[in-house]
C-alpha positions in Angstrom: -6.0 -5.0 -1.3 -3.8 -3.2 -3.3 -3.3 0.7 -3.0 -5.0 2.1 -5.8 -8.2 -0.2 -5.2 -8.2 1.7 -1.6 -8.1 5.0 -3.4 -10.8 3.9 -5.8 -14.2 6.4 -5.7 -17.4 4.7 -4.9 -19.3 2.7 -7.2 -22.7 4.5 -7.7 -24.6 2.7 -10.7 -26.4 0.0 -9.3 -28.9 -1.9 -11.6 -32.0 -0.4 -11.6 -35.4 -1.6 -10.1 -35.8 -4.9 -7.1 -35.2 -8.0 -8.7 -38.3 -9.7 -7.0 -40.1 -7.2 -9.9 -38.8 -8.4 -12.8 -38.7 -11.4 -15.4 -35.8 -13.5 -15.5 -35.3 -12.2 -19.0 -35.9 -8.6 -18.4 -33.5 -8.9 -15.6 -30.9 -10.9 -17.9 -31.0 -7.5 -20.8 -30.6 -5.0 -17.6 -27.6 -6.9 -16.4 -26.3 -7.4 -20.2 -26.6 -3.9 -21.0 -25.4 -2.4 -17.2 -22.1 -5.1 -17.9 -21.9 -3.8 -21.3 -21.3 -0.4 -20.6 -19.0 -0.5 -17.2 -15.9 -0.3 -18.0 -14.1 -0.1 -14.7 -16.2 0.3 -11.9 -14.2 0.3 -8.8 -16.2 0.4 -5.2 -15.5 2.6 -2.6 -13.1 -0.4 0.4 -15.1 2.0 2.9 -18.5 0.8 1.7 -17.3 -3.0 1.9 -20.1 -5.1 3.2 -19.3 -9.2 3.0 -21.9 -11.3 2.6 -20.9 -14.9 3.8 -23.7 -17.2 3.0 -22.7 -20.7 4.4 -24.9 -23.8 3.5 -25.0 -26.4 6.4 -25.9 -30.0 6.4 -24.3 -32.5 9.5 -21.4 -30.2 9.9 -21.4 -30.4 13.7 -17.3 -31.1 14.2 -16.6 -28.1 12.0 -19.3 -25.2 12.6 -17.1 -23.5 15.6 -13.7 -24.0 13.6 -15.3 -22.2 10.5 -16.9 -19.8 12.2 -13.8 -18.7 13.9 -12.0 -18.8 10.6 -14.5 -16.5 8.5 -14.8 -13.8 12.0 -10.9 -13.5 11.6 -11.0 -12.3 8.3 -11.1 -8.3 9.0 -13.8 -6.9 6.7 -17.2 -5.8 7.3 -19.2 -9.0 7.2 -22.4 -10.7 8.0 -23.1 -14.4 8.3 -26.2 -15.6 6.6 -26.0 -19.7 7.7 -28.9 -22.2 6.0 -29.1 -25.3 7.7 -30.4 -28.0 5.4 -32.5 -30.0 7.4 -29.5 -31.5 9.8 -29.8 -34.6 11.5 -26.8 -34.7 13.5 -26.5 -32.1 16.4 -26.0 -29.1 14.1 -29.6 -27.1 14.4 -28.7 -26.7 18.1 -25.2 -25.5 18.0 -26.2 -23.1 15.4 -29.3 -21.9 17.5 -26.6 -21.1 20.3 -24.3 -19.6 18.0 -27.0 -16.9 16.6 -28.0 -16.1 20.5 -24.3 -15.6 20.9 -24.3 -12.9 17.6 -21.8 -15.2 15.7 -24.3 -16.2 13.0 -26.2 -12.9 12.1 -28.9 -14.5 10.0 -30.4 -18.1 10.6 -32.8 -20.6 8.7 -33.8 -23.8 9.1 -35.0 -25.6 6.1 -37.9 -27.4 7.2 -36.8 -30.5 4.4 -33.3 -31.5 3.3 -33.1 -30.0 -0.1 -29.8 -29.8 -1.0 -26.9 -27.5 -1.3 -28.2 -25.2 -4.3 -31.1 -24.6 -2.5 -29.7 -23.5 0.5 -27.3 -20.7 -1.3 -30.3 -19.7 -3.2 -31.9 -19.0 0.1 -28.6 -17.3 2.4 -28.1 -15.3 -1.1 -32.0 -14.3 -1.2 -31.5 -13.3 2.8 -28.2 -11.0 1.8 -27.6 -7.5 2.0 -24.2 -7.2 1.0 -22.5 -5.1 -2.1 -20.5 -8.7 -2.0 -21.1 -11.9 -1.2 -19.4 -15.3 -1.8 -20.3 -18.7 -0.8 -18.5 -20.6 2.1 -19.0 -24.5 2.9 -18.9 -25.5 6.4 -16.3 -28.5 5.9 -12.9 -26.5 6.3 -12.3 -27.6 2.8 -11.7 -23.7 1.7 -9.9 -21.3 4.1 -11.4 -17.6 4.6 -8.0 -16.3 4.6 -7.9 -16.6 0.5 -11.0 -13.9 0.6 -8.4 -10.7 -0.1 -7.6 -12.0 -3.4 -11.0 -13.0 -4.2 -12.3 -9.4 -2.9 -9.6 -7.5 -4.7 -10.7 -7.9 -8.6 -14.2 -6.6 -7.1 -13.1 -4.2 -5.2 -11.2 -2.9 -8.0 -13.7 -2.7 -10.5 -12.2 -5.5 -12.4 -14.8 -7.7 -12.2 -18.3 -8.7 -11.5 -17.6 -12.5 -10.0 -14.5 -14.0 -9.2 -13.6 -17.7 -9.4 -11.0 -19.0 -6.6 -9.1 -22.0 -8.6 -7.8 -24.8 -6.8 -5.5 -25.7 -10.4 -3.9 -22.0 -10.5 -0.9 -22.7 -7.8 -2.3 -22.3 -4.8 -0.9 -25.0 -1.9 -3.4 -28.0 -1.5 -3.7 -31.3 0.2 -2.9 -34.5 -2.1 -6.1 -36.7 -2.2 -8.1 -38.0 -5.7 -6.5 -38.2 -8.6 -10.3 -39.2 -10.3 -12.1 -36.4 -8.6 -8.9 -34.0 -10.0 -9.5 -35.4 -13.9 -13.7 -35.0 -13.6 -13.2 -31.4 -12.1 -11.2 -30.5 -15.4 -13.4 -32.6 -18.0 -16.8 -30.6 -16.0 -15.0 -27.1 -16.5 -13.9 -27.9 -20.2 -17.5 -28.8 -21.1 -18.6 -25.9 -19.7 -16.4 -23.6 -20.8 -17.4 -25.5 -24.5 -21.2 -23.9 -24.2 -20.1 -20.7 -22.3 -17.1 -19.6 -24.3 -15.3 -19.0 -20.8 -11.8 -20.0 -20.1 -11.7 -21.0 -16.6 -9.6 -23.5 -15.0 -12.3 -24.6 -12.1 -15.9 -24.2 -13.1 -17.1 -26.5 -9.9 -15.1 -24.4 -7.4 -16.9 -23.3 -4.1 -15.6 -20.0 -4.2 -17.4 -17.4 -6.1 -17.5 -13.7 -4.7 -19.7 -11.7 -6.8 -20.9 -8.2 -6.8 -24.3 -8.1 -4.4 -26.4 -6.8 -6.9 -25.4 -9.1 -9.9 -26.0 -12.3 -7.6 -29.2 -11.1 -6.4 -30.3 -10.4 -9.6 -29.7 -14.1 -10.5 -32.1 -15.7 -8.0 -34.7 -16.3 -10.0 -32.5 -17.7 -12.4 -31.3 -20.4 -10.7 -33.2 -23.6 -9.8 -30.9 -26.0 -8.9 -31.3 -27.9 -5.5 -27.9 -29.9 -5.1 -24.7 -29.6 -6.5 -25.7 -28.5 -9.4 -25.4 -24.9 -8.5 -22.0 -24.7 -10.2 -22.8 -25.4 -13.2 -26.0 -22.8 -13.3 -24.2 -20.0 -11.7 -21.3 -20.1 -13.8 -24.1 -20.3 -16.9 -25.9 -17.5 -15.6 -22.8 -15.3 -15.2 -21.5 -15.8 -18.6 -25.1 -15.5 -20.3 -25.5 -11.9 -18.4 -22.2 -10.9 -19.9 -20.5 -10.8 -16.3 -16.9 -9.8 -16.0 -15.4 -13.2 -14.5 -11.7 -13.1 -13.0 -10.1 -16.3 -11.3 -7.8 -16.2 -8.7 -5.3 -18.6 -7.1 -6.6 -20.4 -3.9 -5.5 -23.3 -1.0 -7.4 -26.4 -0.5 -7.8 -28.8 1.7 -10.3 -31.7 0.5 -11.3 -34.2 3.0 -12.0 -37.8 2.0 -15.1 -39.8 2.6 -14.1 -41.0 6.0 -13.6 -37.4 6.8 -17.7 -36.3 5.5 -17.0 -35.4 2.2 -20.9 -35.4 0.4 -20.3 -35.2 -3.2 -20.2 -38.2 -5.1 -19.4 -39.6 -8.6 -23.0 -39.8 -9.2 -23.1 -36.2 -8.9 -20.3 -35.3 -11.4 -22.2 -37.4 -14.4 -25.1 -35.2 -13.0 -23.0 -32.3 -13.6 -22.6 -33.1 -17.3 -26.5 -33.2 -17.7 -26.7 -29.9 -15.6 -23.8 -27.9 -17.9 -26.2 -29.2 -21.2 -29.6 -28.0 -19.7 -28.2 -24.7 -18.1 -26.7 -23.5 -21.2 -29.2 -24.5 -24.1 -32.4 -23.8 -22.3 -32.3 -20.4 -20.4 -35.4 -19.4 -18.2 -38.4 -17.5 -19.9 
């Protein structure tokens, strides 16, 4: 964090009124016309709460290594962990992980219904004036969070974007999966008038109270949370910074879950999340 973002006085406008009482469209004109007016709205590093919502499903190699990784980050944190229905070991290694006080919120989806869902219930369980979205897979590295915190913190931004095509060191694997990331961001950024480099990236911090407020927004139950986030952020008029980070992708062999079937999904997703916006 950079010196003046430590000097920075508290943030004290939050949006008005519990999201659970209002309309997705009367939240989306609070949020349009709250983002409207801030102009910089930095928030106090001493009132720093992380929310680390981490989706699970069959992630029983990794848990401990990620876990380890995200409590070695030093901010003020809690761990809000969804398991999605896992079939291979990883409901009971979480179980013993909460008794242990490493995971500080817990649930088991009683079905397996897919990554979306799963944020959209960690980021309904949050409390945090920040949270950002961790996979279990060691794909992204915790150690990037300062730069994604920073733009918040400073009162930069409302959501930043960590961009695996901005510099940042990363492991040589699919050429393919490299060309669709780029083709999904450039449609989207076609219907949202954004100019981001990495639409589908894991790593979004945003503001606690923005992200919230987008829960009833979002319906998406896979991977198709990218795409409807990134939507919803740029139909609320949300400030949106990228930032450089590392990545390490794993192949197939390795567990990795998203397929080709899911990017020409993604193209269908970008289309509905952008023409028709909820009532």
């Amino acid at each position: 964090m950079t010196s003046h973002a430590l000097r920075a006085a508290p943030y004290s406008r939050p949006i008005p009124g519990p999201a659970s009482t209002l309309t997705p469209r009367s939240m989306e004109a609070i949020l349009s016309g709250e983002l409207r007016r801030r102009g910089r709205t930095p928030m106090d590093p001493a009132t720093l709460r992380l929310s680390v919502l981490i989706p699970v499903y069959n992630e029983r190699d990794t848990i401990y290594a990620i876990l380890d990784a995200v409590h070695a980050v030093p901010v003020p944190k809690e761990v809000v962990v969804v398991n999605d229905c896992s079939t291979d070991g990883s409901r009971e290694i979480l179980d013993s992980l909460k008794a242990q006080g490493r995971i500080d919120t817990l649930v088991h989806q009683p079905v397996n219904r897919g990554k979306g869902a799963a944020i959209r219930t960690a980021l309904a369980a949050s409390t945090g004036n920040v949270v950002i979205v961790q996979d279990a897979d060691l794909e992204y590295d915790p150690a990037d969070w300062p730069q994604l915190l920073e733009p918040l913190v400073d009162g930069r931004a409302d959501a930043v974007f960590g961009s695996r095509f901005l510099g940042g060191s990363h492991r040589v694997l699919y050429y393919w999966h490299s060309v669709g990331n780029r083709l999904l961001t450039t449609v989207s950024n076609m219907f949202t008038n954004l100019n981001l480099t990495d639409m589908e990236t894991c790593y979004k911090a945003m503001r606690g109270e923005v992200a919230r407020g987008l829960v009833p927004r979002l319906t998406s139950d896979r991977f198709g949370f990218e795409p409807e986030v990134t939507a919803r952020l740029a139909q609320v008029g949300a400030r949106i910074y990228e930032v450089p980070i590392s990545y390490s992708g794993r192949t197939y062999a390795e567990g990795k879950k998203i397929s080709w079937k899911d990017g020409v999904a993604a193209f269908w997703h970008i289309v509905r999340f952008n023409v028709v916006r909820p009532k």
